[in-house]
Structures are given as structure tokens and as C-alpha cells.
C-alpha positions as CSV (number, residue, x, y, z in Angstrom):
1,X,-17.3,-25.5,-14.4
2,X,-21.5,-25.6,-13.9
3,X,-22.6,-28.2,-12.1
4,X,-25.8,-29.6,-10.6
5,X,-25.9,-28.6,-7.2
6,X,-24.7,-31.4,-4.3
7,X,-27.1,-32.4,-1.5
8,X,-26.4,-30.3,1.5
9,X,-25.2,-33.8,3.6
10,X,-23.0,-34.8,0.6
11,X,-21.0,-31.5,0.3
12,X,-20.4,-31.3,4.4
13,X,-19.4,-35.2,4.5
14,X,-17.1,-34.1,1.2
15,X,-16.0,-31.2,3.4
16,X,-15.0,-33.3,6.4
17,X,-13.2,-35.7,4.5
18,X,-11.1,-33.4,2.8
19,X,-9.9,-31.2,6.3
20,X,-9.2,-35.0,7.5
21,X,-7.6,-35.8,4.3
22,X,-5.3,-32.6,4.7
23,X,-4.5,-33.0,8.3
24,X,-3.3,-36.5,8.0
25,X,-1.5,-35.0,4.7
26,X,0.1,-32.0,6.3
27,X,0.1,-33.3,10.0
28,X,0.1,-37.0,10.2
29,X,4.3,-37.8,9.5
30,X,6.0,-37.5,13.1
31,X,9.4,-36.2,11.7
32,X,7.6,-33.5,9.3
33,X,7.8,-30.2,12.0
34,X,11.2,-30.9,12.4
35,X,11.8,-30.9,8.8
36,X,10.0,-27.6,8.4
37,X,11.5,-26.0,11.1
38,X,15.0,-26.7,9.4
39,X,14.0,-26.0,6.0
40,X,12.1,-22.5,6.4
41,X,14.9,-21.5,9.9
42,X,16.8,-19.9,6.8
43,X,14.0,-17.5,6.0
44,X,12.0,-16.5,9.1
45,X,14.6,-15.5,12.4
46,X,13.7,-15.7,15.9
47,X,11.7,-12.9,16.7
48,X,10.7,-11.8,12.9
49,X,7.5,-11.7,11.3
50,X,5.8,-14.1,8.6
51,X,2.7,-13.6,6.9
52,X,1.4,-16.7,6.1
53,X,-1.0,-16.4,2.8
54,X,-3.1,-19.4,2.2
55,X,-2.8,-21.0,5.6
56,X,-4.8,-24.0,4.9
57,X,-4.2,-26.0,8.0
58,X,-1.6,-24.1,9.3
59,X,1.8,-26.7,9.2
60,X,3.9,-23.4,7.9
61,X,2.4,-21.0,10.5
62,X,2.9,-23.7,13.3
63,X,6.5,-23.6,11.9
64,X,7.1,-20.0,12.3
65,X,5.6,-19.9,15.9
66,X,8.1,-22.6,16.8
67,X,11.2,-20.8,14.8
68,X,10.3,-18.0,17.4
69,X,8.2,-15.6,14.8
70,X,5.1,-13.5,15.0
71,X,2.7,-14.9,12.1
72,X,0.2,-13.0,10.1
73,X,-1.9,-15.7,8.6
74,X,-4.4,-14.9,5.9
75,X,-7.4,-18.2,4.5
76,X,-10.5,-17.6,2.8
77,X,-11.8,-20.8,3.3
78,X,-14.6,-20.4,6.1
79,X,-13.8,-24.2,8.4
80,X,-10.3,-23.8,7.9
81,X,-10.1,-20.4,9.4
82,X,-12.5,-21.5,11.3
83,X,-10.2,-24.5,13.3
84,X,-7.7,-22.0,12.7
85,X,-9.1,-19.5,15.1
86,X,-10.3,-21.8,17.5
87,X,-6.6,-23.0,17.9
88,X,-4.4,-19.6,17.4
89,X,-7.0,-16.9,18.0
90,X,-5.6,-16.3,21.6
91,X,-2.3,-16.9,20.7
92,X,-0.2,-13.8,21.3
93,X,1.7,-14.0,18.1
94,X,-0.7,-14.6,16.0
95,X,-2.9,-12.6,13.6
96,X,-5.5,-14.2,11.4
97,X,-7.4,-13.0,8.8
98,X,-9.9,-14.5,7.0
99,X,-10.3,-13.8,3.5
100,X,-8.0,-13.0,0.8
101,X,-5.3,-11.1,-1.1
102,X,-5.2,-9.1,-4.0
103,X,-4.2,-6.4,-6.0
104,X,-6.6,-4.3,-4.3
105,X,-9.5,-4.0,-1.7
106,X,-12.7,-5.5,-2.7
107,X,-14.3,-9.4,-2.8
108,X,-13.6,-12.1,-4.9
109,X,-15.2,-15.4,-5.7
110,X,-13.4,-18.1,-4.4
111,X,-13.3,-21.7,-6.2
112,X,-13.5,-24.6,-3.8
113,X,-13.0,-28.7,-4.5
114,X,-14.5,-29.7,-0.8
115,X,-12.9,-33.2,-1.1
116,X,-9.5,-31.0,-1.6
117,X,-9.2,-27.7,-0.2
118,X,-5.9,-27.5,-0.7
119,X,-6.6,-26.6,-4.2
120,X,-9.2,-24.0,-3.5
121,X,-8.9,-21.2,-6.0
122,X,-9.8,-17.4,-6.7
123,X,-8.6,-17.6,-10.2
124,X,-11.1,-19.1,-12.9
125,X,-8.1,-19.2,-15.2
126,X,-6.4,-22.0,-12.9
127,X,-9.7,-23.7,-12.7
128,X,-9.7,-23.9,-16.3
129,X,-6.2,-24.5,-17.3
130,X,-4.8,-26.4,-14.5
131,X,-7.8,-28.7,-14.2
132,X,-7.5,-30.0,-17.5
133,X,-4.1,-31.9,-16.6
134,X,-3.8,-35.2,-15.5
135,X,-2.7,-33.9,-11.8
136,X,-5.7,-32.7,-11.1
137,X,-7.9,-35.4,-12.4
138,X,-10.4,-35.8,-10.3
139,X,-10.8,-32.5,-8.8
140,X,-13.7,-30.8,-9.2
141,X,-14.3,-27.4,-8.4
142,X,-17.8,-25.4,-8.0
143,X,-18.5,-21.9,-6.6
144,X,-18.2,-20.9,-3.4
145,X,-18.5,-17.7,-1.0
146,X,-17.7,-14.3,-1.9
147,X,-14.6,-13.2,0.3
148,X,-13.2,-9.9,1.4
149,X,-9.6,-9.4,-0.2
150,X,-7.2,-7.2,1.0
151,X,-3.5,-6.4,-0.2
152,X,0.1,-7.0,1.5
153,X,0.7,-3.6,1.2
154,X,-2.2,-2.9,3.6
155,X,-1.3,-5.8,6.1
156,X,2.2,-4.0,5.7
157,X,0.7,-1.0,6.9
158,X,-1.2,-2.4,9.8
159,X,1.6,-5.1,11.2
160,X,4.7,-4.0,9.9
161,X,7.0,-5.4,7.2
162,X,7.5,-8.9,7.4
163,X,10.9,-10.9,6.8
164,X,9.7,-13.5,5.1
165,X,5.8,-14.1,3.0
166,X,4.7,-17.5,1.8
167,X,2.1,-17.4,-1.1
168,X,0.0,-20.4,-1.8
169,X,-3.2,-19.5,-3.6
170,X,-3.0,-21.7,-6.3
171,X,-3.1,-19.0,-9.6
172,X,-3.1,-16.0,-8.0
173,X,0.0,-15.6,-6.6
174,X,1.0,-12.6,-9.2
175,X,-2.0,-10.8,-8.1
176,X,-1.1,-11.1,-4.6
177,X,2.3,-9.5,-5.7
178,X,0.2,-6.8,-7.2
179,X,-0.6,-5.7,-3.8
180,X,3.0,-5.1,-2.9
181,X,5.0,-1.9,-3.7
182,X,8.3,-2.9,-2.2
183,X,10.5,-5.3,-1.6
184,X,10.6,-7.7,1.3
185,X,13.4,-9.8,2.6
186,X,12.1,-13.4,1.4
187,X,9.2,-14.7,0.1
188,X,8.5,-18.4,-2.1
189,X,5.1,-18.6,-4.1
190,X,3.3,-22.0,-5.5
191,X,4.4,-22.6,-9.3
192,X,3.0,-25.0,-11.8
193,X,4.1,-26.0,-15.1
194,X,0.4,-25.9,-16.5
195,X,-0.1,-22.0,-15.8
196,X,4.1,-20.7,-15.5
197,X,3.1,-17.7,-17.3
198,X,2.0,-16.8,-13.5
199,X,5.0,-17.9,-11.7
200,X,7.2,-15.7,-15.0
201,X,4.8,-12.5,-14.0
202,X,5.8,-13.0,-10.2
203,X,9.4,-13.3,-11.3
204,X,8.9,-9.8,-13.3
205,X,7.0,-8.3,-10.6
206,X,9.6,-9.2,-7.9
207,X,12.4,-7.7,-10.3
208,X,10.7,-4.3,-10.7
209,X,10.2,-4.2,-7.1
210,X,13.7,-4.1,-6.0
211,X,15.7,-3.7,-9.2
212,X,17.3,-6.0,-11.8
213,X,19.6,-8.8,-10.1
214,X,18.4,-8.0,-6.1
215,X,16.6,-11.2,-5.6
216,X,18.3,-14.4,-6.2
217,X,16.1,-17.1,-6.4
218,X,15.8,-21.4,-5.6
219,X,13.1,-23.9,-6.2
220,X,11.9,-26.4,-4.0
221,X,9.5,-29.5,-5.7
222,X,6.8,-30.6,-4.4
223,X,6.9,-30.9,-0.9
224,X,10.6,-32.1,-0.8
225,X,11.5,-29.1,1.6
226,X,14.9,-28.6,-0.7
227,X,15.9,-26.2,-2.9
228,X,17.5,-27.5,-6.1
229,X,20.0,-23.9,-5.8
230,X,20.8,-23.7,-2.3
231,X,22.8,-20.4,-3.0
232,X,20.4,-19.0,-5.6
233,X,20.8,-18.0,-8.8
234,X,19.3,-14.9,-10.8
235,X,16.2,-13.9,-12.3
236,X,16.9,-15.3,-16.1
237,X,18.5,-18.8,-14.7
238,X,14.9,-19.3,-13.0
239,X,13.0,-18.3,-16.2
240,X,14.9,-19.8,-18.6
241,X,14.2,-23.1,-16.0
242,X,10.5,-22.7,-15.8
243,X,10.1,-22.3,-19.4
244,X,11.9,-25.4,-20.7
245,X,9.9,-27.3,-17.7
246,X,7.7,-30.1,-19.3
247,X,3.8,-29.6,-19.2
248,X,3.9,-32.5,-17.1
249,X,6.4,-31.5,-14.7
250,X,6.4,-31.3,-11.1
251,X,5.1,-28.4,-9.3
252,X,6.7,-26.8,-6.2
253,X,7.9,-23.3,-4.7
254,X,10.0,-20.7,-5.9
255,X,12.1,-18.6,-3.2
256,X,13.3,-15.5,-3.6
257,X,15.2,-13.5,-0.9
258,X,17.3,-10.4,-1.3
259,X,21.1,-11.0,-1.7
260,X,23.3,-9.5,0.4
């Protein structure tokens, strides 16, 4: 993980080229806001709430805005949030924070791979593990800022509880969930067969929040926008799925929602 430091040009060029990388990624097919809207219209209802964690460039909160929800969105990367205030920061239902989440209050040290931010990181265990597969070969991480973390329970407190939360914080989704003492209505987070042993202790965490068999739970791959168990199926199913998942597998979202 030490490196020699870049040039100061190289690592804002690297830094340019990844936001433009992700924009075209996340913003560039014509048909893809449609296809959001429809997928996440399930989850978030016209005049709900959504916190947004890991908002990168913002393609999920732009989707809740236009399903008619009020967005909390949380980034700790300083020119994301950045573009993301200069474009929602007088929008009326929108909050932004930037920084992080976690089991507690404090700062963390955030792992960043400038050429792709989409993989940016608190967790040093992610770095480790999940950049020695061949999906992230030619990644490269290095240190970045310290950011302020906060907790869901505490943006709970300050905006309310939210009907659906979307984790993507690539390793640390289960200390997000740490920061949570109850149950919300929906919520997916980012698995990935190299590190499941997160995505099982989300699953855990989720069922000793709101009691055995509450949640039912679906997988979508990649960024399919699709769940493979459109009705859901229980806690055990999904385990029992992630585990026999090969190492190579694809990543994707898990979503859980309450059953009725």
C-alpha cells in the first residue's frame, strides 16, 4: 500500500480523468435515468426520504429527486462533494454532507484510487483483500484526507427516518450498519465475493435489528438494475447464496426491505 508520492500535476490530471471517467460511466447512456427511476420507484415513494451514502456523482440521488423524495446524501471525497454542492446545494430537498459514516463519531482515513473514485475506501481490509483480485487490477490506492464520520442513527436524529438508505462504501458497509439501532423500511448495500464475510455481518446486523425473518432480501448484479428474487427471500437463502458464490463472482447489491 506505500508508495512514492505522485507529482502534484499527475495526481490532479489522474483526478480529472477519473470524475470524467465516472460521469460518462454513471451519466453518459440516455435511457439509464429512466431505468433507475423504475428500478429504485419500488423502494423510495413520492414524498419519502433517502439517504444516499456514498454519493459519488450523484445518479441514485438524482433518481430519488425525480421519484419525488427528499435526499440526504453523505461523500467523503472532497471534488465530488464538491460538484455535488455546486449542483444540489440550493436545492430544497436536498441535504449534503460531506464526510462519512460509521459506527460512531470521530474521523477516518479514507483510501482513494484518483483514476477511480468509485472505489475509494475507508477500510484498509478492502484495500488489502479486494485489491488482490483480478477486478481490481490496476487500481491503485494511496492515502488520502482524514474525514469527519458520523452515524445513521445521528442523521436519523437530525432529518428523520428515512424509507429507504443506499450504502456504497466499498468494505465498510457493516460499520455503517453499526451506526444504526433500528430498523428502516429498505435499504441495499455493495457486496463482493472477495470480502462476503462483510456483506454476511450486514445480513446479521440487519436481522438483530428487527428480529429473525423481518427483512426479506434480493440481489441485484452489477449494475443490471434487477433483482434475481423480485419477491425476496429470507435471511439464510441469501447467506447460504453468498457463501457458495465463487471468488471470482460478480459483485452487486443486496436489498433488504421489511415484509409486510
Amino acid at each position: 500500500m506505500n508508495e512514492r508520492p505522485k507529482p502534484e500535476w499527475r495526481t490532479r490530471l489522474n483526478g480529472r480523468l477519473g470524475l470524467w471517467r465516472s460521469l460518462v460511466i454513471y451519466h453518459g447512456i440516455p435511457w439509464r435515468r429512466a431505468q433507475l427511476r423504475r428500478f429504485y420507484s419500488r423502494f423510495v415513494p413520492p414524498g419519502g426520504l433517502a439517504f444516499d451514502v456514498g454519493v459519488h456523482t450523484g445518479s441514485r440521488l438524482q433518481c430519488f429527486l425525480d421519484l419525488g423524495a427528499s435526499v440526504v446524501g453523505v461523500e467523503p471525497q472532497e471534488a465530488l462533494a464538491a460538484r455535488l454542492f455546486r449542483r444540489y446545494g440550493e436545492h430544497p430537498r436536498v441535504r449534503l454532507f460531506t464526510g462519512a459514516l460509521g459506527r460512531q463519531d470521530g474521523v477516518a482515513r479514507l483510501w482513494n484510487s484518483p483514476l477511480t473514485p468509485t472505489v475509494a475506501t475507508l477500510s484498509v481490509d478492502f484495500v488489502a483483500r479486494a485489491g488482490a483480485t483480478a477486478s481490481f487490477q490496476g487500481v491503485t490506492w494511496q492515502p488520502g484526507p482524514q474525514v469527519p464520520l458520523t452515524t445513521l442513527d445521528a442523521l436519523i436524529a437530525q432529518h428523520g427516518i428515512p424509507d429507504f438508505v443506499k450504502i456504497d462504501v466499498e468494505g465498510f458497509e457493516l460499520e455503517v450498519l453499526m451506526g444504526l439501532s433500528q430498523p428502516v423500511a429498505a435499504l441495499s448495500f455493495e457486496f463482493l465475493p472477495a470480502v462476503r464475510d462483510v456483506a454476511l455481518g450486514c445480513i446479521d446486523r440487519l436481522e438483530a435489528l428487527a428480529g429473525h425473518g423481518r427483512y426479506r432480501y434480493a440481489v441485484s448484479l452489477g449494475e443490471r438494475l434487477r433483482l434475481l428474487q423480485p419477491e425476496g427471500e429470507s435471511a439464510d437463502a441469501l447467506r447460504a447464496w453468498l457463501r457458495n458464490m465463487p471468488p471470482d463472482g460478480p459483485s452487486g447489491d443486496v436489498h433488504a426491505w421489511l415484509a409486510r
